[in-house]
C-alpha positions in Angstrom: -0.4 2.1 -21.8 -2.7 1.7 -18.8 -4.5 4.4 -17.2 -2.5 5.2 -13.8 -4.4 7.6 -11.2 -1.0 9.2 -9.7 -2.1 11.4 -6.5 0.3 13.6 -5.1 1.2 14.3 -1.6 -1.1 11.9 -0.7 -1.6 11.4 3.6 -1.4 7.4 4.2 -2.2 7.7 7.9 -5.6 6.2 7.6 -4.0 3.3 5.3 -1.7 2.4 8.7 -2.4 0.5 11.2 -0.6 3.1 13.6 -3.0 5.9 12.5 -0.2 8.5 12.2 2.5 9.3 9.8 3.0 11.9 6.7 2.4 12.4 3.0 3.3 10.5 0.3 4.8 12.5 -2.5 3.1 10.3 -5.3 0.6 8.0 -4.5 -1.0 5.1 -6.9 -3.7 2.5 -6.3 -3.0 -0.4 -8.0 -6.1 -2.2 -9.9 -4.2 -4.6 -12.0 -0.6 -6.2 -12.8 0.1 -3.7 -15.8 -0.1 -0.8 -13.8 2.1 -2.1 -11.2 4.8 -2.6 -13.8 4.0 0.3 -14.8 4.6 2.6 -12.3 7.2 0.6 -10.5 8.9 1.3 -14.5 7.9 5.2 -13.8 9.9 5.4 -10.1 13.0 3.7 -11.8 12.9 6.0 -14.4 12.8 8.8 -12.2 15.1 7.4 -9.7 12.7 7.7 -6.8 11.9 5.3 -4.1 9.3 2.7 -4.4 7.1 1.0 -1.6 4.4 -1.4 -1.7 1.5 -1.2 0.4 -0.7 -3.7 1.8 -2.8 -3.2 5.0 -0.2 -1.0 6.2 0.3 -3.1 9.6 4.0 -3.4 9.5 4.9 -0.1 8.2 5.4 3.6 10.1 5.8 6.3 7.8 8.3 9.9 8.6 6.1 12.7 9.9 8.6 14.2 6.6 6.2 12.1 4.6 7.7 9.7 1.4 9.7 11.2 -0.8 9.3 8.6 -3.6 6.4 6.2 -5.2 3.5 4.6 -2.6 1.8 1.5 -4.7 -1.5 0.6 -2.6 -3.1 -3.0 -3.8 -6.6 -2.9 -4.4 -9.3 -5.2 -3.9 -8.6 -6.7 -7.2 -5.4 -8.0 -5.5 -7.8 -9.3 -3.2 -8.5 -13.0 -4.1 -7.8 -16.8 -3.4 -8.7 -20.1 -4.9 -8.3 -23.7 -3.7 -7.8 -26.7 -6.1 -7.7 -30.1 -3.7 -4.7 -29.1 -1.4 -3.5 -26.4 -3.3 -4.2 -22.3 -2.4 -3.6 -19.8 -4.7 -4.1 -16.6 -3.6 -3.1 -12.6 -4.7 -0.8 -10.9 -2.5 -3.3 -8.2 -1.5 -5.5 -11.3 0.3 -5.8 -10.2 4.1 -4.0 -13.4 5.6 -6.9 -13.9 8.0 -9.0 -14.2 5.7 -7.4 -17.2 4.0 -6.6 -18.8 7.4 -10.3 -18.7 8.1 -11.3 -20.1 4.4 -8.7 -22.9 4.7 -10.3 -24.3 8.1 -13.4 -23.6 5.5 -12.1 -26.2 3.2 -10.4 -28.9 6.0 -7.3 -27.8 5.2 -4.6 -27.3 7.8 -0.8 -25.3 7.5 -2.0 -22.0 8.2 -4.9 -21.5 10.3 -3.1 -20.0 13.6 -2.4 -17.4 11.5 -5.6 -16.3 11.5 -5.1 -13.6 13.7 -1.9 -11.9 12.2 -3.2 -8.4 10.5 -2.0 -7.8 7.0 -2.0 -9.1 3.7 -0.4 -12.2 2.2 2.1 -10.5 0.4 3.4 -8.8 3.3 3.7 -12.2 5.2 5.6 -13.5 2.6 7.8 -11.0 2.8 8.8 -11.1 6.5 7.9 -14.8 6.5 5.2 -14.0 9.2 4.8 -16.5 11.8 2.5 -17.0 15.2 1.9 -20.2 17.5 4.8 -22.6 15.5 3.1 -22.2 12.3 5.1 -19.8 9.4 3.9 -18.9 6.1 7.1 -20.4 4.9 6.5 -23.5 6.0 3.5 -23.8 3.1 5.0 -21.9 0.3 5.1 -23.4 -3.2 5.7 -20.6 -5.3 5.5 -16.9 -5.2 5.4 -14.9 -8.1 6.9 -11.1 -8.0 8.2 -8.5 -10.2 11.5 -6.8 -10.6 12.4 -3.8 -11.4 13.0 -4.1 -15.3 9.0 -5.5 -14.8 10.0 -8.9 -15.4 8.0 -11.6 -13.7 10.1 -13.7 -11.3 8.3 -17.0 -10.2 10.6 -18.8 -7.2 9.9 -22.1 -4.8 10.6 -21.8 -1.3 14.2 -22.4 -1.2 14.7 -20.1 -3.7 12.5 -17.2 -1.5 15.9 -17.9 1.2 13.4 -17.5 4.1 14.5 -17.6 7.7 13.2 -16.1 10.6 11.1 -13.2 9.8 13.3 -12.7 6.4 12.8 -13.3 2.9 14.7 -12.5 -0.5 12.1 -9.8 -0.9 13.4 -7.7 1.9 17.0 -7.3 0.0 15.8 -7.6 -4.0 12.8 -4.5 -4.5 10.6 -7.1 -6.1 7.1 -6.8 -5.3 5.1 -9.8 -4.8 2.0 -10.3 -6.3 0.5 -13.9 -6.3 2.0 -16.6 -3.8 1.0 -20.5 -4.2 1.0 -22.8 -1.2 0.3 -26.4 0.0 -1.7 -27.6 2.7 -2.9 -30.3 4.0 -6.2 -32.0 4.7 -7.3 -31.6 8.4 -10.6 -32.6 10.8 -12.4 -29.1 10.5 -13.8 -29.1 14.1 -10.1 -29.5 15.3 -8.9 -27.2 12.9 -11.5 -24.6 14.3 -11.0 -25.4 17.9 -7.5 -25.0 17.7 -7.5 -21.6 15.8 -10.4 -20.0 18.3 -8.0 -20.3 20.9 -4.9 -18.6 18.9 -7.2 -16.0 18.3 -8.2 -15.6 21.8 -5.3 -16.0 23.8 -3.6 -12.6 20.8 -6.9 -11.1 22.4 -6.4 -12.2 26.3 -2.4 -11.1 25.8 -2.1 -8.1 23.2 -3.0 -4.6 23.9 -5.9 -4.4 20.9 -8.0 -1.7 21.8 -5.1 0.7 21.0 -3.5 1.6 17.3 -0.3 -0.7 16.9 2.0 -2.6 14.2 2.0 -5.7 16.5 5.4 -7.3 18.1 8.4 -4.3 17.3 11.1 -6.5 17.9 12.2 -9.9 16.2 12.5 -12.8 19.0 16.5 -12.8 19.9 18.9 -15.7 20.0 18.4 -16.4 23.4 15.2 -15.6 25.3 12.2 -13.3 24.3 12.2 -9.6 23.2 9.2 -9.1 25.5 10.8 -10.6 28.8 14.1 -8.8 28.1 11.9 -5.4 27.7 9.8 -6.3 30.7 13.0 -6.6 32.9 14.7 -3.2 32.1 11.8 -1.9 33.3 10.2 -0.4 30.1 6.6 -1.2 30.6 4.6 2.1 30.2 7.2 3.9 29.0 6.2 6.9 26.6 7.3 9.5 24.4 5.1 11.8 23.2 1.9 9.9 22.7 3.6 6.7 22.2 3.5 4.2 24.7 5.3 0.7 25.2 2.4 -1.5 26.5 1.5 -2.5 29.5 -0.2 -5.5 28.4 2.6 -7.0 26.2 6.1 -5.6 26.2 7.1 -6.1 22.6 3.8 -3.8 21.6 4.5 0.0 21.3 0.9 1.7 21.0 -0.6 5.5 19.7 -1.7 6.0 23.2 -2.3 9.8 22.7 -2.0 10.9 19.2 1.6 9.8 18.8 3.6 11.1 15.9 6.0 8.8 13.4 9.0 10.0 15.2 7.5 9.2 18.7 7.4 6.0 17.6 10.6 5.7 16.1 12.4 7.3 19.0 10.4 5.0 22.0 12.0 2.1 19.8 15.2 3.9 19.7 14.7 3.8 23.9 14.3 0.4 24.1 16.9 -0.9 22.0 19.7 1.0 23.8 17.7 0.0 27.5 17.9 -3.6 26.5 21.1 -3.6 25.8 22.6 -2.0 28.6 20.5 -3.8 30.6 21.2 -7.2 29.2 23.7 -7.2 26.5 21.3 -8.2 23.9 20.8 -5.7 21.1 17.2 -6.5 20.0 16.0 -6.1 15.9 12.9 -3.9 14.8 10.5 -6.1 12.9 8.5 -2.7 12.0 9.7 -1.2 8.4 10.4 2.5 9.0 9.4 4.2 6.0 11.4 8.0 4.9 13.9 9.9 7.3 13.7 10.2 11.2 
């Protein structure tokens, strides 16, 4: 059996991108492949909840703290290769950093994702997406494990990805190593084009405070931001949250904001909006324990 470091009651407010948050009540950073499996095989044992943790940019976790298992990926879940066309990377890769090594190599699919914070596992999982370029769009194969520790490789259709969704999001599998396929590009283009994706997300989103980018999925019809922007909601706060002033569809930690600030601010919005406008947005942040 593998040597697993369990901490308990661990705080993960410095591993989220919101800098706030509680405890977790076991807490594991995961070096290799056998200890995931092996602790994912401990929290179904002991019927406890299990969460995967990347960068922690999508993620707010209860002031109440995690009552359950927190698997953090280490920098050994932190690597990429290209053959020709072909990327292969582990899921703990930050995405940016691939975007920027594929313009490295001349190869195009990805690169105006370079400015999306988190890793690629967690844009896998809610098939992350900026400027008409998704990580869907270049998938070949992702490989994840279940909860009996079974590796599961799938292709793209079998991921069932549509807009900001995957398989992942209903299954528990965690995903570990993710194939995809570009394609070969001019570089200069290829860094032209994603300079100015990175500074238009600099000229339009509110960076300089603590956030878990766009809340809410794009609706049906329209944009979340617009529809938030017309009911008025800019600079609205609770607590030490805030919804921005710079982009709409951005709630910040403006003053030392709790979990359940957060939580309730989106709360706010969602029932504004749709008194305002009929349209019931869709959080795209994953709300981690009870508020």
């Amino acid at each position: 059996m593998t040597f697993v470091n369990i901490q308990e009651n661990y705080s993960l407010r410095h591993l989220i991108s919101f800098k706030t948050g509680g405890e977790a009540r076991f807490f594991v950073e995961i070096e290799s492949l056998e200890q995931l499996i092996e602790i994912k095989k401990k929290a179904v044992q002991q019927e406890l909840p299990f969460f995967l943790l990347g960068r922690g940019t999508n993620v707010v976790v209860s002031d109440k703290g995690f009552n359950g298992y927190v698997a953090h990926l280490a920098r050994s879940f932190s690597d990429l290769s290209i053959e020709e066309t072909i990327l292969k990377a582990k899921a703990g890769t930050p995405l940016s950093r691939i975007a920027r090594y594929s313009v490295q190599e001349s190869l195009k699919g990805i690169h105006l994702l370079t400015g999306v914070p988190g890793t690629l596992g967690g844009a896998v999982y809610m098939n992350a997406g900026a400027y008409g370029q998704e990580i869907s769009q270049t998938i070949v194969e992702v490989k994840s494990l279940n909860e009996e520790g079974q590796i599961i490789c799938r292709t793209a259709a079998e991921c069932e990805f549509s807009y900001r969704h995957s398989i992942f999001q209903e299954n528990k599998e965690c995903i570990f190593e993710v194939t995809l396929q570009l394609e070969e590009g001019e570089q200069e283009v290829l860094e032209k084009e994603m300079k100015a994706a990175i500074q238009k997300r600099i000229e339009s989103q509110p960076l300089n405070y603590p956030s878990a980018g766009s809340v809410f999925k794009k609706p049906a019809e329209g944009s979340a931001w617009a529809l938030i922007e017309e009911a008025g909601l800019k600079g609205t706060s609770i607590g030490g949250a805030s919804v921005s002033s710079k982009h709409a569809n951005f709630i910040v930690n403006k003053n030392n904001a709790s979990a359940q600030d957060i939580y309730d601010l989106s709360n706010l919005v969602i029932e504004t909006v749709l008194k305002k406008s009929g349209v019931k947005l869709e959080r795209e942040i994953i709300f981690l324990g009870d508020f």
